[in-house]
C-alpha positions in Angstrom: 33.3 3.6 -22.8 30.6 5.1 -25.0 27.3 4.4 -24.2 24.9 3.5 -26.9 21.0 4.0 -27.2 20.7 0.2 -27.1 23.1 -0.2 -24.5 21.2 2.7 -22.2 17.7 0.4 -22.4 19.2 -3.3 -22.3 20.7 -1.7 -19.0 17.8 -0.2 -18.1 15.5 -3.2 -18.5 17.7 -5.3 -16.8 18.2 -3.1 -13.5 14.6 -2.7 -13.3 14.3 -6.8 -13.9 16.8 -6.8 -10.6 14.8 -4.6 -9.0 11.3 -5.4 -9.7 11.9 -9.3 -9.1 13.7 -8.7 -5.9 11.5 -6.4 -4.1 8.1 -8.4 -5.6 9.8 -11.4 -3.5 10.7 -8.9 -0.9 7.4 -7.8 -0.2 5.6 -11.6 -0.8 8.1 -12.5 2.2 7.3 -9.3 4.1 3.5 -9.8 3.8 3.8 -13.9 5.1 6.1 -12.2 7.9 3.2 -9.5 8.7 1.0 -12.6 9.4 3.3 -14.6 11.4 4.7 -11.0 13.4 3.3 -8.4 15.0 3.8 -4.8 14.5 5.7 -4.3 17.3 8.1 -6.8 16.1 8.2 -5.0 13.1 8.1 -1.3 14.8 11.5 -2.6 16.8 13.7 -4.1 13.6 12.9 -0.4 12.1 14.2 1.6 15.1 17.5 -0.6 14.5 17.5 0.0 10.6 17.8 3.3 11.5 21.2 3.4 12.8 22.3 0.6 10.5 21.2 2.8 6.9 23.0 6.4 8.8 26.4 3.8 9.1 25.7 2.6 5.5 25.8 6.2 4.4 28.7 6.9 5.9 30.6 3.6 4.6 29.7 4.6 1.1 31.2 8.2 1.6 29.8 9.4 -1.8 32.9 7.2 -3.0 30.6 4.9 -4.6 29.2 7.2 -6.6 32.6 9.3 -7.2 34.0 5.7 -8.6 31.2 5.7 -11.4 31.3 9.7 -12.7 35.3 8.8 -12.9 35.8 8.4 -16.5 39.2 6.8 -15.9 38.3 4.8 -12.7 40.7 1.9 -12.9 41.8 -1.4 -10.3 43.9 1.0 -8.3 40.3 3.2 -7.5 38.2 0.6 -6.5 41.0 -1.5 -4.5 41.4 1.5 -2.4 38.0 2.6 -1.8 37.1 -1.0 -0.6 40.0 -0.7 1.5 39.4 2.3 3.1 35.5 1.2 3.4 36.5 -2.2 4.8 38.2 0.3 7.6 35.4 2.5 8.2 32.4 -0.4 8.7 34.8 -1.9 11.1 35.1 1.4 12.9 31.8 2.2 13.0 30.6 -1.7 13.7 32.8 -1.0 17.0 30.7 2.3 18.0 27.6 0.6 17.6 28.8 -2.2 19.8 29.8 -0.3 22.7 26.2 2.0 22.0 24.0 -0.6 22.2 22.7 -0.8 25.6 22.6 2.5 25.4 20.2 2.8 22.3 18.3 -0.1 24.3 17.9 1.9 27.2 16.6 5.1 25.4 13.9 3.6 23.7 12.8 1.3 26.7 13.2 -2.0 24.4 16.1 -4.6 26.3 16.1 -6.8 23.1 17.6 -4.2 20.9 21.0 -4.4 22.8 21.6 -8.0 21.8 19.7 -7.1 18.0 22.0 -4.5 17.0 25.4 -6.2 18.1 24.0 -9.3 15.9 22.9 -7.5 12.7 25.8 -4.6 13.3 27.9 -7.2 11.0 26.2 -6.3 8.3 28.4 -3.1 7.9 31.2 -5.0 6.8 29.8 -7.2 3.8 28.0 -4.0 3.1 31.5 -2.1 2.4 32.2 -5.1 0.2 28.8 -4.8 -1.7 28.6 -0.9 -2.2 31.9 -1.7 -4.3 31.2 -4.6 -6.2 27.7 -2.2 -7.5 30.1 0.4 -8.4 31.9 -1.6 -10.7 28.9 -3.5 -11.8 27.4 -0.3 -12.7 30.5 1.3 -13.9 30.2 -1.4 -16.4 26.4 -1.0 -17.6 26.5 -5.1 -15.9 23.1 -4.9 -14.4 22.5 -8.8 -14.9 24.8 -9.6 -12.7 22.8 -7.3 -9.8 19.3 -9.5 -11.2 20.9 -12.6 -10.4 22.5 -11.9 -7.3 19.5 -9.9 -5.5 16.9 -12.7 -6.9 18.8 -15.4 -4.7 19.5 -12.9 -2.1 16.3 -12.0 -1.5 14.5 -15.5 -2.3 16.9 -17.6 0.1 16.9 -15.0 2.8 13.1 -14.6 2.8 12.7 -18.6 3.4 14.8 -18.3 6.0 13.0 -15.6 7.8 9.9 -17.5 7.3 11.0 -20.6 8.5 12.3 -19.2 11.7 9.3 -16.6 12.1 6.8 -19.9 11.6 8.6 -21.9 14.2 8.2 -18.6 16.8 11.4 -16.7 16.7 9.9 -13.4 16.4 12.3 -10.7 16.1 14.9 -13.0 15.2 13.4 -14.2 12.1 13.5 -10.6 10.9 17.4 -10.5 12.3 17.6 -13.7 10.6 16.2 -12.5 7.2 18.0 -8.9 6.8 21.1 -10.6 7.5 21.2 -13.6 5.0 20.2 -11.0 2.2 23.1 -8.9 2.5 25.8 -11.4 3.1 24.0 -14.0 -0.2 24.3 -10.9 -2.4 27.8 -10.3 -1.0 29.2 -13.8 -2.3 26.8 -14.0 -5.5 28.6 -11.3 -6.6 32.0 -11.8 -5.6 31.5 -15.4 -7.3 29.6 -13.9 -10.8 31.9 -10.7 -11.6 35.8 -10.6 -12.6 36.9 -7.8 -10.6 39.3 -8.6 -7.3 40.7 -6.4 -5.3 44.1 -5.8 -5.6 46.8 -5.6 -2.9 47.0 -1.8 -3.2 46.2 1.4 -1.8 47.0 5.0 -3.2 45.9 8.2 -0.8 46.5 9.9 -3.7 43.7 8.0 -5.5 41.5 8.3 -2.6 41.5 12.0 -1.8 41.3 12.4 -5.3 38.0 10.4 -5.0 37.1 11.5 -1.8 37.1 15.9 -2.7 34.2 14.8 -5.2 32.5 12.0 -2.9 32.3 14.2 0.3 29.7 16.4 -0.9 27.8 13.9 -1.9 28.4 11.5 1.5 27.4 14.9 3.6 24.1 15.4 0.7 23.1 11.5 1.4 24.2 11.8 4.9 21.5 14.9 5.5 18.9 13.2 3.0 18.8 10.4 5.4 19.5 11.4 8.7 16.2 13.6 8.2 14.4 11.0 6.8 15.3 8.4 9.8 15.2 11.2 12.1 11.5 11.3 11.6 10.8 7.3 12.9 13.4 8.3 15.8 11.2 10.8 17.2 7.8 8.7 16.2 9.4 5.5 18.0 10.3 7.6 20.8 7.4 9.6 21.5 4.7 7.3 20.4 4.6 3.5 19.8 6.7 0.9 18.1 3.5 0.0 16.6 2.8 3.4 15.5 6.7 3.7 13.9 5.3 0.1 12.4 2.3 1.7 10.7 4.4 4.4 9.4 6.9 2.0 7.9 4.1 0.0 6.0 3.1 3.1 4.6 6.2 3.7 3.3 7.2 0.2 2.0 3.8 -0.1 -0.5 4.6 3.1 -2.3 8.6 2.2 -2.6 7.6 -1.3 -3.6 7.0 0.8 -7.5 8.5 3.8 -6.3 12.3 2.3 -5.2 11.8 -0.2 -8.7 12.0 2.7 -11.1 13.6 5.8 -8.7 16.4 3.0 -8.5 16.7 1.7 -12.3 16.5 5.5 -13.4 19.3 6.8 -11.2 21.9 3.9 -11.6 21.0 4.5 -15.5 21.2 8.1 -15.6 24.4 9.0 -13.7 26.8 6.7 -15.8 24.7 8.2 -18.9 24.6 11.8 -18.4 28.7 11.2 -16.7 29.3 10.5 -20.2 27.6 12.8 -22.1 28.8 15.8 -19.2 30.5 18.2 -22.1 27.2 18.1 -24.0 24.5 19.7 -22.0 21.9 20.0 -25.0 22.5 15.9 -24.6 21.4 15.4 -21.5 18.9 18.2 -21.4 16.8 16.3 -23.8 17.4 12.7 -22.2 16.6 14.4 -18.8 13.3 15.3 -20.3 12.7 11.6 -21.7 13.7 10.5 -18.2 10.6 12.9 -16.5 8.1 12.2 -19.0 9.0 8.0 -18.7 8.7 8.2 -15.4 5.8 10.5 -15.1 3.9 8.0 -17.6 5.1 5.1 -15.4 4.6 5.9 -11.4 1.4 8.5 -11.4 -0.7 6.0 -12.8 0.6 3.3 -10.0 -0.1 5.8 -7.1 -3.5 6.9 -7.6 -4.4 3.2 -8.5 -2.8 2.0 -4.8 -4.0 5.5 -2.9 -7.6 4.1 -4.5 -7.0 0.4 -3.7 -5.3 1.0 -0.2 -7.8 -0.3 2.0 -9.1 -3.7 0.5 -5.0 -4.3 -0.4 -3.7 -3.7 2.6 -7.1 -5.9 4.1 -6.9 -8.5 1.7 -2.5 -8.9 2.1 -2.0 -8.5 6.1 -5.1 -8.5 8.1 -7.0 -6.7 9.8 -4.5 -5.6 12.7 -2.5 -3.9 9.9 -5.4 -1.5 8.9 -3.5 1.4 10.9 -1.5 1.4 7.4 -3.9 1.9 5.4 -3.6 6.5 5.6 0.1 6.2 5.3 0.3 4.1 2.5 -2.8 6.7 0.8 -0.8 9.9 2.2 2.8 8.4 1.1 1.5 7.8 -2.8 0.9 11.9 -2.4 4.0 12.5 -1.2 5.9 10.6 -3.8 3.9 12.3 -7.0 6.7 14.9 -6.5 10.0 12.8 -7.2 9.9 12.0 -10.9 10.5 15.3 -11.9 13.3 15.9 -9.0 15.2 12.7 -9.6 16.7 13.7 -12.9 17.3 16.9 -12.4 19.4 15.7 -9.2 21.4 13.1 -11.3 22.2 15.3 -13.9 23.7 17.6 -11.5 26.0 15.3 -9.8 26.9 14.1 -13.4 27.9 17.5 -14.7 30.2 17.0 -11.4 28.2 20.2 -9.6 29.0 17.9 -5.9 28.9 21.4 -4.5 25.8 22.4 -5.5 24.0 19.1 -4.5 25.4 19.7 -0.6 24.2 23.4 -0.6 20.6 22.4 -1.9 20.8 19.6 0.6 21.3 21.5 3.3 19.1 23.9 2.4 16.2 21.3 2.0 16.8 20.1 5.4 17.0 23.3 7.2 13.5 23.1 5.9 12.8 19.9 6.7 13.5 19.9 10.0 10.9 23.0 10.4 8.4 21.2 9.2 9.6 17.9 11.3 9.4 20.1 14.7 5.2 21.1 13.9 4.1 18.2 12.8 5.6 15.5 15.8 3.9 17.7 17.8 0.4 17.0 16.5 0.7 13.5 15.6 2.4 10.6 13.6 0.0 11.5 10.3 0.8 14.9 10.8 4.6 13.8 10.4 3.1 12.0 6.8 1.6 14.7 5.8 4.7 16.7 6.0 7.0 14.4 3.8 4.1 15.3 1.2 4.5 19.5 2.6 8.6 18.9 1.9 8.5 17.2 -1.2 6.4 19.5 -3.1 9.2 22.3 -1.8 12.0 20.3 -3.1 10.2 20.5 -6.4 11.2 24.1 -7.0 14.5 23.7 -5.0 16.0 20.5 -7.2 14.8 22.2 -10.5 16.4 26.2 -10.4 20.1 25.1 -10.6 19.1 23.2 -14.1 17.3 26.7 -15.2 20.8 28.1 -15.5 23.2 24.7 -16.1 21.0 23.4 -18.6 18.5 26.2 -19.4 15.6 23.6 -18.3 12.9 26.0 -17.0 10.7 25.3 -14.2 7.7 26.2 -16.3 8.9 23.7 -18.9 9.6 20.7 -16.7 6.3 20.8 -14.9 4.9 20.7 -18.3 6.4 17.7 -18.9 4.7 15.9 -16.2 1.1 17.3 -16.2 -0.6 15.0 -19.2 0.2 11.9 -17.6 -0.9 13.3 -14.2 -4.3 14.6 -15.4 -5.0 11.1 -17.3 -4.1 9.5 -14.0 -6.5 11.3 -12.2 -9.2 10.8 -14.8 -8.6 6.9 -14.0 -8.7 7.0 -10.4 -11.9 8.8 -10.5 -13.0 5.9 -12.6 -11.9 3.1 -10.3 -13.0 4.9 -6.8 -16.6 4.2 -7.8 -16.1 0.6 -8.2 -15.8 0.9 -5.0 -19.6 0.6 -4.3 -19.9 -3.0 -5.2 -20.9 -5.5 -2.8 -17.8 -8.4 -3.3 -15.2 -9.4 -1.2 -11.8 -6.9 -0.7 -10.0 -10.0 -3.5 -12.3 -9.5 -6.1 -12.9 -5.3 -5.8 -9.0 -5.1 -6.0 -8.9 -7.2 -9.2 -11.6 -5.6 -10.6 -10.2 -2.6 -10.0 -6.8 -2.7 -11.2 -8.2 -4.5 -14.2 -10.3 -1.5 -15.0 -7.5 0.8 -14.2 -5.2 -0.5 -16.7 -7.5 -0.2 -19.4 -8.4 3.1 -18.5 -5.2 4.4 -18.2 -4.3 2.9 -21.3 -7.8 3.9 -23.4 -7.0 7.8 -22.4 -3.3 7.5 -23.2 -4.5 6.2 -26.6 -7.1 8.5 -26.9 -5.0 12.0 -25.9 -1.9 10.8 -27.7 0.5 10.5 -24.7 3.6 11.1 -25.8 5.6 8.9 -23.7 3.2 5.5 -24.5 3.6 6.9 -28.3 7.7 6.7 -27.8 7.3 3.1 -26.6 4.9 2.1 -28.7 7.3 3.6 -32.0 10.3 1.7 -29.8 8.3 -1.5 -30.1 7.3 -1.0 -33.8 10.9 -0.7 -34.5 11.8 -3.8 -32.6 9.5 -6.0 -34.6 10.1 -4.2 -38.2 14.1 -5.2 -37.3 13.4 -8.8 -36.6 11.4 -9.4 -39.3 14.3 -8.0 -41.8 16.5 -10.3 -39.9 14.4 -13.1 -40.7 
């Protein structure tokens, strides 16, 4: 399949559309549950995701992504990875069955016995939806994703907001996270072509599997270590604590998971294509950092800025707990644009081996850092997700120094215009801060004024990336008027 310019941004705009409108409804749901819940409520669900997202590692076994850097990936591939995932979620369903009291017990909350056995059946229409996105993305067919996550996410957030409204508590949240997964598991069966078929090859899946392993033990690190901090904050200090933590997560990743997201399940098919030429994807990796750069540091100074009359103004005051995490979580996330690419390009150019060693590398470190800071406190533990990702800045970056001859020096170049002009904004906006209105009003005020800060500098210092877009736009008209 080759993979045109045109093709590259329809797919582009169209998996950020999926993700953009489904976590904007995501979040609108989450913010009416926030009202209707408490944090503890909250604080408990996230102590069960835990365990639910190590299993969803584990299900996708790097398979999903070894099915999309296939060039040849054909019915046989994807009939027996859904197979031998079916297999797995069941297996793993069964351990988390029989664990359950257990987990319950540990962490001194009864309810999350009965909770995990319930939304534990979520592993299996999750094996069925990590292969029906491979294929969608295999297939650049990201408007099928939009579709199916706008209804997922829209009919499961009524639902949790029915039940949470008529006092179900934890359940509605049960409720809700289960309805999503299994609505976008029959959208998409209904809305794409592909069906398994009644076939199985171990050849095909070890075949599959020497690639995917490295990458199933890389995501299986990356996210045990990152759930392995809200373990040790949910057991040592408060659900509500673990709950203030996860809000300060969620805001950031509201933008952050939008673009991160789009960019990766863009880039891998893209640079997978283009592996042979290096030159090729050196120079759409670069694009890729400077885009993103131009897109996501403006957004986290503005929220770091706006923190406490959002977080006010959305879920009350008994959320204001949130309000450092979300501040110390925009920090921490300044780091990724330039990381993400760099990581795609080298499980593209089929370097699985490389990612596990950097992996485990980063989370040798990690876990130094993890052991200091629990002991001080739970915003000591958020200020070390900002300590680590600065690190894996310098650790993502040196293989491309030699694969791609990318330089360090070079790619942090690429990011610092749109950083500094970000800065100059917040500055600008952090003094509106003075006026006597209500938290509604400062925040639209001061987006407002961010916005045509951000894009008065741009214009004014020539930013390279708003002068790509803006050419791309000029083009697009010019074109339509020659149709015409």
């Amino acid at each position: 399949m080759n993979i045109g310019r045109s093709l590259i941004i329809k797919s582009l705009l169209w998996k950020y559309f999926e993700r953009l409108g489904a976590q904007i409804i995501s979040f609108v749901v989450s913010v009416l549950l926030a009202r209707l819940l408490t944090p503890d409520h909250y604080g408990a669900i996230a102590l069960i995701m835990i365990f639910i997202n190590v299993c969803n590692v584990i299900i996708d076994g790097g398979l999903n992504t070894a099915l999309i850097q296939k060039k040849q990936a054909d019915d046989l591939d994807f009939s027996t990875i859904l197979y031998s995932s079916l297999l797995i979620s069941a297996l793993l369903y069964c351990i988390l069955f029989f664990a359950a009291p257990y987990i319950a017990e540990f962490y001194a909350v009864p309810i999350l016995s009965k909770v995990i056995r319930i939304i534990g059946i979520n592993l299996i229409f999750y094996a069925l939806n990590s292969v029906q996105r491979a294929y969608v993305s295999k297939h650049m067919m990201f408007n099928v994703l939009f579709y199916s996550s706008f209804i997922a996410v829209l009919l499961s957030g009524l639902i949790g907001i029915l039940l949470a409204y008529n006092g179900a508590g934890i359940w509605a949240l049960v409720a809700q996270n289960m309805s999503c997964v299994i609505i976008t598991s029959i959208v998409m069966w209904f809305t794409i072509k592909w069906r398994p078929s009644l076939m199985f090859s171990i050849d095909r899946f070890w075949g599959l599997f020497r690639y995917g392993w490295k990458i199933l033990m890389a995501n299986f690190i990356t996210v045990m270590f990152v759930e392995v901090r809200k373990l040790c904050i949910g057991k040592i200090y408060s659900t509500s604590n673990l709950a203030y933590y996860e809000k300060g997560e969620q805001f950031p990743s509201l933008v952050m998971n939008n673009i991160f997201t789009s960019i990766q399940t863009i880039l891998l098919p893209t640079f997978s294509e283009y592996q042979e030429d290096k030159a090729k994807i050196k120079s759409m990796m670069r694009r890729a950092t400077k885009m993103s750069c131009f897109v996501i540091y403006p957004l986290m100074v503005g929220m770091i800025v706006t923190a406490g009359p959002l977080v006010h103004m959305l879920l009350g005051d008994k959320w204001s707990g949130a309000v450092p995490f979300i501040q110390i979580m925009c920090v921490a996330n300044f780091f990724r644009p330039i990381t993400i690419s760099n990581w795609e390009a080298i499980k593209a150019l089929g370097y699985s081996d490389i990612t596990l060693k950097l992996e485990v590398l980063k989370k040798i470190i990690d876990i130094i850092i993890l052991l200091i800071t629990i002991k001080i406190g739970v915003t000591a533990v958020a200020w070390g997700v900002v300590l680590f990702n600065f690190i894996c800045i310098f650790i993502n970056l040196f293989p491309n120094i030699k694969l791609l001859n990318y330089k360090i020096k070079e790619q942090i170049l690429d990011a610092i215009p749109t950083f500094l002009i970000s800065i100059l904004m917040g500055v600008v906006i952090y003094f509106l801060r003075g006026l006597d209105i209500s938290n509604i009003w400062l925040f639209i005020i001061q987006v407002i004024m961010g916005i045509m800060t951000y894009i008065g500098f741009c214009r004014l210092f020539k930013e390279e990336s708003m002068m790509f877009l803006l050419d791309l736009l000029k083009q697009s008209i010019q074109k339509k008027k020659s149709q015409l």
